[in-house]
C-alpha positions as CSV (number, residue, x, y, z in Angstrom):
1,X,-89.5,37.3,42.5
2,X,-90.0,37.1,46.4
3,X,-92.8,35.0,45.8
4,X,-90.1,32.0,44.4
5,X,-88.4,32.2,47.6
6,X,-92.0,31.8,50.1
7,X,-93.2,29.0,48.2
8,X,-89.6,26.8,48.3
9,X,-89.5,27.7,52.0
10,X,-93.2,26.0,52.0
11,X,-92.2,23.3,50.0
12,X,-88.8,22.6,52.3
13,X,-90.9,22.4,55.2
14,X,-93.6,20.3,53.8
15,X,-90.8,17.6,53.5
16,X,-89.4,18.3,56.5
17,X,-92.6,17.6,58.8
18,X,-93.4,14.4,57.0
19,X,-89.7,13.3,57.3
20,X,-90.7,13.7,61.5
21,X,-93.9,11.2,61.0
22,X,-91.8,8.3,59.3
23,X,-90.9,5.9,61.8
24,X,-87.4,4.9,62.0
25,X,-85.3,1.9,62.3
26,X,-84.3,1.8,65.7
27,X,-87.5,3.1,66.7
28,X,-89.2,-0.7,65.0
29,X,-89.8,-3.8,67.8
30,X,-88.7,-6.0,65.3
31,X,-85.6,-6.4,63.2
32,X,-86.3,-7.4,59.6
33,X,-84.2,-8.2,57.3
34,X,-84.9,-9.3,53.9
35,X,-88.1,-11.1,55.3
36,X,-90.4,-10.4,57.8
37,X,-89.1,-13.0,59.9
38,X,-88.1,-11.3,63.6
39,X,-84.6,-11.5,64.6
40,X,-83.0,-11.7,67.9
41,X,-79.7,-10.5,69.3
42,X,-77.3,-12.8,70.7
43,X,-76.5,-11.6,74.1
44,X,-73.1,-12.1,75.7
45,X,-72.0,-12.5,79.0
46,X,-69.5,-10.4,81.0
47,X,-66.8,-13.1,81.1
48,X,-67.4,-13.7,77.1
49,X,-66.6,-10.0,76.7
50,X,-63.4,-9.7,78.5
51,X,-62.1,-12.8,77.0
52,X,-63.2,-11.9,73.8
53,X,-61.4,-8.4,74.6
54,X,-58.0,-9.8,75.7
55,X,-58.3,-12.0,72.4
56,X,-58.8,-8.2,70.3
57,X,-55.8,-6.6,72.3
58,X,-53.6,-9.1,71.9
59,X,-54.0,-9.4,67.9
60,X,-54.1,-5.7,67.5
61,X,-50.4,-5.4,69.9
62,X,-48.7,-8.3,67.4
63,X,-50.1,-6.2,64.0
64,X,-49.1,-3.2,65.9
65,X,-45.2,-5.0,66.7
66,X,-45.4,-6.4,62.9
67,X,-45.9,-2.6,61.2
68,X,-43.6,-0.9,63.5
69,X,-40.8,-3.8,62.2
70,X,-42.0,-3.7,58.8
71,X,-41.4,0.3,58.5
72,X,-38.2,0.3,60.3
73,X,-36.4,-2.0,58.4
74,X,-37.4,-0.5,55.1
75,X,-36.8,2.9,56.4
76,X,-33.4,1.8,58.2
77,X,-32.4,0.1,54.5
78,X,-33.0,3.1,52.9
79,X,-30.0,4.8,54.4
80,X,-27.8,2.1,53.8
């Protein structure tokens, strides 16, 4: 029976050293999608970012201020 166990360990690393050769995504020059077409990233400048970061922290603050008034009033109703 302990010759079951030697040949699975064979087969596991078999698949495991041909998993190593396979190139990966972020390895790739090009992006493709659905066609071979290449892609490009947008890039964005600093000011861009900060804006665009102000824009996120204010929106997440007034949804943040919206739950917290949302749960206390149904909680504060509940003990009236």
């Amino acid at each position: 029976m302990s010759w079951g166990g030697a040949v699975a360990a064979m087969i596991s690393s078999i698949k495991n050293n041909t998993l190593a050769k396979r190139t990966k995504v972020f390895d790739k020059e090009i992006k493709a999608g659905f066609s071979n077409a290449p892609t490009y990233d947008k890039k964005v400048t600093k000011e861009e970012m900060d804006s665009k970061k102000q824009l996120f922290k204010i929106a997440r603050r007034s949804a943040e201020n919206e739950n917290f008034w949302v749960f206390f009033c149904r909680f504060s109703l509940s003990f009236l």
